[in-house]
C-alpha positions, 0 to 999 in steps of 0.5 A: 485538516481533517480529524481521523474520525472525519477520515474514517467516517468519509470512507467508501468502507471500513472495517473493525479495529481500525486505527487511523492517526490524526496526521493522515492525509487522505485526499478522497476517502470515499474511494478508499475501502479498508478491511479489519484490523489495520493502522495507518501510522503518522503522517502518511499521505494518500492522494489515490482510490485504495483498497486495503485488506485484513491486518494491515499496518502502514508505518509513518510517513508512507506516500501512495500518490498518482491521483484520484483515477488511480489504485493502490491495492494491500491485500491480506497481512501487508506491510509498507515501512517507514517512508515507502513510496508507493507510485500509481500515476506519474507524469511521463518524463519522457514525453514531450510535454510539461510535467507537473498537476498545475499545469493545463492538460493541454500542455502536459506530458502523458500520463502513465497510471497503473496500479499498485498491488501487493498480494497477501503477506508482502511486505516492503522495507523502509524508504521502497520505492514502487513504480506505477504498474508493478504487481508484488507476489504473494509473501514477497518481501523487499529490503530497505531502500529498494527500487521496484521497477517490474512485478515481482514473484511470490515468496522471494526477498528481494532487495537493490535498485532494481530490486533482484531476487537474493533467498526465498520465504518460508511460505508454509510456516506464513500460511500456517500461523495465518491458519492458526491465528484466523481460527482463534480469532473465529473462537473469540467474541468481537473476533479481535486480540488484545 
């Protein structure tokens, strides 16, 4: 098992104030480029390409699988909770042939691998569940336990198997603290909180 320093030296990029917890498991860190200010807690598997934004936390036990061709994308401000499952590629269980990695192409079922992506400020529930192809909009947050088959829109809560809209965000307030902490951050030395 490798060390989180080995992992953060391995990656195609990394940002400052970078915390990665020894547990983590990142199959290919040289297709995963992570911004400033992000953690990635205890025990979270990684199996694909990612690309991850400025103040990022991703809490224990996330799992964002479907292979090296696929992508996962956390923009700005994201947030998965405890136990997210995040799918970009997953074998076709529909299809007629056999499912699972250790089986020779030839016999296996289609692939489907689409990205993962959550814009600016969405953030996800503990145990979510995520379908390879599924775009969250900008601010959208999705409750506990919820299964997130389709796109979602931005600035809604969302939250069920499928996941439906229930309230809106406060988009306004978000962005202006946003503003205000991205301004102080720029008046900082070495740009970073304690």
């Amino acid at each position: 098992m490798r060390d989180a320093l080995d992992i953060l030296k391995s990656l195609k990029r990394c940002g400052e104030d970078v915390r990665i917890a020894g547990t983590v498991v990142i199959k290919h860190p040289e297709l995963v480029s992570i911004g400033n200010h992000v953690a990635i807690d205890d025990f979270c598997v990684v199996t694909t390409a990612m690309e991850i934004g400025d103040y990022v936390h991703v809490c224990p036990f996330v799992s964002i699988v479907g292979g090296q061709s696929a992508l996962c994308i956390l923009r700005d401000f994201t947030g998965l909770a405890a136990g997210c499952r995040l799918i970009c590629g997953s074998d076709d269980y529909l299809g007629s042939g056999l499912t699972n990695p250790t089986i020779p192409r030839a016999y296996r079922a289609r692939l489907q691998i689409a990205p993962v992506v959550l814009e600016k400020h969405a953030l996800l529930g503990t145990n979510c569940v995520v379908h390879p192809g599924v775009t969250i909009g900008e601010g959208a947050a999705i409750g506990s336990c919820s299964l997130v088959t389709r796109s979602l829109e931005p600035w809604l809560i969302y939250r069920g198997i499928p996941a439906k809209s229930v309230r809106t965000r406060d988009k306004e307030k978000m962005l202006e603290l946003e503003a205000r902490l991205r301004k102080e951050l720029s008046a900082c030395p070495g740009g970073t909180y304690s």
